[in-house]
C-alpha positions in Angstrom: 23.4 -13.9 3.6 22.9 -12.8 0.2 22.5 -9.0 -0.8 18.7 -10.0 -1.8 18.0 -10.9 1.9 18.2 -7.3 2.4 15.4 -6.7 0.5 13.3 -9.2 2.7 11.1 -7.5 5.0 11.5 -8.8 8.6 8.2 -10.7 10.1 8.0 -8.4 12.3 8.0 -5.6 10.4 5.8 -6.8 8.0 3.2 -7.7 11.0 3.3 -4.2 12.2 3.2 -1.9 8.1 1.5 -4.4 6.2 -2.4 -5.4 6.8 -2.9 -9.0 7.9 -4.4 -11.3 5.0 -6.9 -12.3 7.5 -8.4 -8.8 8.0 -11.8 -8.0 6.6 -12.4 -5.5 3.8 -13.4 -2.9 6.1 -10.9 -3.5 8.2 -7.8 -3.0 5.1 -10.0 0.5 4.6 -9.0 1.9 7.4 -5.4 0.8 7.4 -3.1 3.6 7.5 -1.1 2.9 4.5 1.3 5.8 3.7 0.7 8.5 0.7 2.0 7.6 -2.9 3.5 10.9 -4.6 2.7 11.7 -8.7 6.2 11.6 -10.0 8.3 10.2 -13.5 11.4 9.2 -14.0 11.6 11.8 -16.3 11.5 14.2 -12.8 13.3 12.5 -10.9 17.0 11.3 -10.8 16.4 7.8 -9.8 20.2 7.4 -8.4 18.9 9.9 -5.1 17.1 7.1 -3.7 19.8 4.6 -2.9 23.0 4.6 -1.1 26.1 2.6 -0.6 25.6 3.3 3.2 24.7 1.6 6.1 21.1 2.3 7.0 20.5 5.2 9.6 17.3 4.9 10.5 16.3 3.3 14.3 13.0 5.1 14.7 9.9 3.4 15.5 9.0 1.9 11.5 5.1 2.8 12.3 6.2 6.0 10.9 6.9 4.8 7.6 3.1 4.5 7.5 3.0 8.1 7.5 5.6 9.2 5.0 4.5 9.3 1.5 5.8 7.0 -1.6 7.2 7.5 -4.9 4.7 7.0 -7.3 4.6 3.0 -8.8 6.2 3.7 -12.2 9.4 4.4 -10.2 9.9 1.5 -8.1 11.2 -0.8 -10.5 13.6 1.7 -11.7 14.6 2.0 -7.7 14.8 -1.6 -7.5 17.2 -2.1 -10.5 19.1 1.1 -9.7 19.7 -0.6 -6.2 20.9 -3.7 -7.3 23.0 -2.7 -10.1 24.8 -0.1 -7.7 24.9 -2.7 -4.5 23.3 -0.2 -2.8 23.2 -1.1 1.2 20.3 1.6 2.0 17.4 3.4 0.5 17.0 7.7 0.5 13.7 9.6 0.5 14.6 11.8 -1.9 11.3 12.8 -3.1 10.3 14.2 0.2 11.2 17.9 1.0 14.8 18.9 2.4 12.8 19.6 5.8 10.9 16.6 5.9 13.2 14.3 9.0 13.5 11.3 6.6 15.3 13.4 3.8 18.2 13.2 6.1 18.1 9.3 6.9 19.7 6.1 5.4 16.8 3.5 5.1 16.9 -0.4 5.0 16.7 -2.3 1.5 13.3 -4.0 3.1 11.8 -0.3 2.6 11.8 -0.4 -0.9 9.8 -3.5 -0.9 7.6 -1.9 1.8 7.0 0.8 -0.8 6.6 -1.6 -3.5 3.7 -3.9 -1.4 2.5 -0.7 -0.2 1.9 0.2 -3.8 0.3 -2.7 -5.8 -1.7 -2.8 -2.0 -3.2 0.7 -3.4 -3.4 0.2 -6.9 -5.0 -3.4 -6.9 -6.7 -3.9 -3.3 -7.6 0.0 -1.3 -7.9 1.6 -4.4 -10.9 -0.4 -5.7 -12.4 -1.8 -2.7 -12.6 2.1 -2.1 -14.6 2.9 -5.2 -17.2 -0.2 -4.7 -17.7 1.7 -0.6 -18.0 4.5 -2.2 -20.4 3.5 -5.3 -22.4 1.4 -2.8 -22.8 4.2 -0.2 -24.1 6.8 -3.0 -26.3 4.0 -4.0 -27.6 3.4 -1.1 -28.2 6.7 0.3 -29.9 7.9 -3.3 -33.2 9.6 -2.9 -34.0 9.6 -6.6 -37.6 8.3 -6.9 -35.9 5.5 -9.6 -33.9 3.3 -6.4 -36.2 0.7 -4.7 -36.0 -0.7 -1.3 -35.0 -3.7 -2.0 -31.7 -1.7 -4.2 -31.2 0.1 -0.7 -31.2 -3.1 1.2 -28.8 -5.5 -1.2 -26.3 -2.5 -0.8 -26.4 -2.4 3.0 -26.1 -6.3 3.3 -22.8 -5.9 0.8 -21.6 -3.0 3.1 -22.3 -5.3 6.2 -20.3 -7.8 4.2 -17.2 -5.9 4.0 -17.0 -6.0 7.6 -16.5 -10.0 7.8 -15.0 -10.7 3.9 -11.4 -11.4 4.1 -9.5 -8.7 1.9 -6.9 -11.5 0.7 -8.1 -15.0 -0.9 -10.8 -16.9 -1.8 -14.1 -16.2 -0.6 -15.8 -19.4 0.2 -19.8 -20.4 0.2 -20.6 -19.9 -3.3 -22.4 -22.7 -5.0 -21.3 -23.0 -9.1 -24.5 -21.6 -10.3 -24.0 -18.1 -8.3 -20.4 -18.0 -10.0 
């Protein structure tokens, strides 16, 4: 086993943080997916959040869900920081001294969690979010300007988020309607 295989998450992990490829828009918006926490690495010493010890953590990993992130500019630095000091676990240092993970020595597949967990909010949640959010206001606009047929196209693409898969093509277009 190679160090990197530490940094694989295991399947079934993965099946129980991570939101199935197959799941429909709607379904990846109400996903718990965990916090992600404004920091720099300016603010933070990125050495804190890996360790040359074995992992301490046995809880249930749905929890992980719950616990916030560093923010995405620091995970590459916590990547590169754990490799170049063959770390063997990942800290939480960014959480308060109170908070029960401050005290706990994480898997190397965590930091990949947090990175997937990341690019998930910044590429897939995050804007899928904002077209809900613009779709509902449209929607729901009494201004005297919106028109029936404008209400009814955004309910049909709101009723579409329920069946589109978040991940992947989305099949049934002709070439014209490109």
């Amino acid at each position: 086993m190679t160090a990197l295989n530490g940094f694989i998450i295991p399947i079934d992990v993965r099946q129980a943080l991570l939101p199935d490829p197959q799941c429909s828009i709607s379904q990846i918006l109400a996903f718990a997916m965990p916090s992600q926490l404004k920091m720099t690495v300016t603010t933070v010493n990125i050495a804190h959040f890996v360790s040359g010890r074995l992992p301490t953590f046995a809880d249930n990993i749905e929890v992980l869900k719950t616990w916030p992130i560093p923010s995405h500019n620091l995970l590459h630095s916590i990547h590169e920081k754990a490799l170049e000091m063959h770390a063997r676990s990942i800290r939480y240092p960014h959480v308060p001294t109170s908070h029960p993970a401050r005290q706990l020595h994480f898997p190397l597949w965590v930091l990949t969690y947090w990175r997937e967990a990341s690019l998930l909010r910044m590429y897939v949640t995050g804007p899928w979010s904002r077209a809900e959010l613009w779709l509902t206001k449209e929607r729901t606009a009494t201004a005297s300007y919106r028109s029936p047929d404008r209400r009814r196209l955004c309910e049909e693409a709101q009723a579409m988020f329920l069946s589109i898969p978040w991940a992947g093509d989305v099949h049934g277009f002709t070439e014209a309607e490109r």
